[in-house]
C-alpha positions in Angstrom: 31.1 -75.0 -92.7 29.3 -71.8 -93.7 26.2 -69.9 -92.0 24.3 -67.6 -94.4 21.3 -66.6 -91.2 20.3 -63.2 -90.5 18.0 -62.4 -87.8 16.3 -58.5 -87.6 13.5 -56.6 -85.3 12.4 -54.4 -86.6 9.2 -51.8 -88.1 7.3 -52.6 -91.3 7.9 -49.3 -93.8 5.3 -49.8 -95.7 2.0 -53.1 -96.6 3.4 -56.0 -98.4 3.3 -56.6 -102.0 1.9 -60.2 -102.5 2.2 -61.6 -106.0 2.4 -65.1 -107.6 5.8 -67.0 -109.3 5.1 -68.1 -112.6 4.4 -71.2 -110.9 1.9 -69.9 -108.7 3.6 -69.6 -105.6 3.0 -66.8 -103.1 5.6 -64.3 -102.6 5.3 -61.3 -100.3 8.0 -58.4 -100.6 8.5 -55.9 -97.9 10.9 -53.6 -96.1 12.1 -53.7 -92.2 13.3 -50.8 -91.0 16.1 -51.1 -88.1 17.3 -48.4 -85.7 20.8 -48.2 -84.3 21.8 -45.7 -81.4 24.7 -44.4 -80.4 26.0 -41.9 -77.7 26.1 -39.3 -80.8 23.0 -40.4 -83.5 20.6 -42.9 -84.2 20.6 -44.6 -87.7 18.1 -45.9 -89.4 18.9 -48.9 -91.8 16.0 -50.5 -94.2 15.7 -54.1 -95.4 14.1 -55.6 -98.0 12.3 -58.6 -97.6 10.7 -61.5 -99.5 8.7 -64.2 -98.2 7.5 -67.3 -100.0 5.0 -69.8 -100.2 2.6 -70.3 -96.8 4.4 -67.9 -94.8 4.0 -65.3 -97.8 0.2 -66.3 -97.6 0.2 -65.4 -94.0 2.5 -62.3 -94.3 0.2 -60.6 -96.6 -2.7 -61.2 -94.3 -1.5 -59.9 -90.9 1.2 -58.1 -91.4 1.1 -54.4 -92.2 3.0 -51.2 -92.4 4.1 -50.0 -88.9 3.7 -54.0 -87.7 6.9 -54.8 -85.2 8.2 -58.1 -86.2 11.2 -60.7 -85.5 12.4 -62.2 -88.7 14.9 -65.0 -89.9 16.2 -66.0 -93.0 19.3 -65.9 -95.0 20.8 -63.2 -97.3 20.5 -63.4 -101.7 21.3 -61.3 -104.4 20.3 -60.8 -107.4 21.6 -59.4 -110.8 20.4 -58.7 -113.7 21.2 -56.2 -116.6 18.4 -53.1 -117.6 17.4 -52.0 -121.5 21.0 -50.2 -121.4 22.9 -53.1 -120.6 23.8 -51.9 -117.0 24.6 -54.2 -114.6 22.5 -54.0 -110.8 22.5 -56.4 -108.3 19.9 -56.4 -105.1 20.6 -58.4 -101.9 17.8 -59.0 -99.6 16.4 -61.2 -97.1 15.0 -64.8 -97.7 12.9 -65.1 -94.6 12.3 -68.6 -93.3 10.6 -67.2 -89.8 8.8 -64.7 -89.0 7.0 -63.2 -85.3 5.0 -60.6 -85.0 5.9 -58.5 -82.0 3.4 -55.9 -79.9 0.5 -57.5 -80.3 -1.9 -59.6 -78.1 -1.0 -63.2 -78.3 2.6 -62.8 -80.1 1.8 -65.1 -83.2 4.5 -67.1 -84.1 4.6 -68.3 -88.0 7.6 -70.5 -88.6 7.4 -72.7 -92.0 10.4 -75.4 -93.1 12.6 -73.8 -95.4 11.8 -76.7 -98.1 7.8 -75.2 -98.2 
């Protein structure tokens, strides 16, 4: 058996970027950044983040830069080759869950993988 699940806390960098599939599906696109500390320095790692579907809906509506959030999903990357024929690849985060953290109420938002 294999587990593809990541699971972050972490700050919004900047507002998510909602757009549509060709399909029409909601997607919102983001990045989480994480802190690690150690005796010597803190480090800063950043995510990026897509959401689809209802929870991209929601996402785009409540979410914004600075937001402190709890997110799950699973890892995916994707390739693809520029005008020059270069090869790049981008992995990123397929969330599946998502709670916002620090405000009144923590709101949870937690949509089936399948919607």
């Amino acid at each position: 058996m294999d587990l593809n699940r990541v699971t972050l806390i972490g700050n919004l960098t900047k507002d998510p970027a909602k757009k549509a599939s060709p399909s029409g599906q909601s997607i919102s696109e983001f990045s989480l950044a994480t802190n690690y500390r150690t005796e010597a320095k803190e480090t800063v790692e950043f995510h990026d983040i897509v959401a689809w579907g209802k929870l991209a809906d929601i996402i785009s509506q409540y979410v914004k830069k600075g937001s402190k959030v709890y997110v799950e999903g699973r890892l995916h990357t994707n390739g693809w080759k520029d005008k020059a024929g270069k090869p790049h690849k981008k992995t990123e985060i397929v969330a599946d869950n998502l709670i916002m953290l620090g405000h009144r109420g923590k709101k949870e938002v937690q949509v089936p993988a399948s919607a």
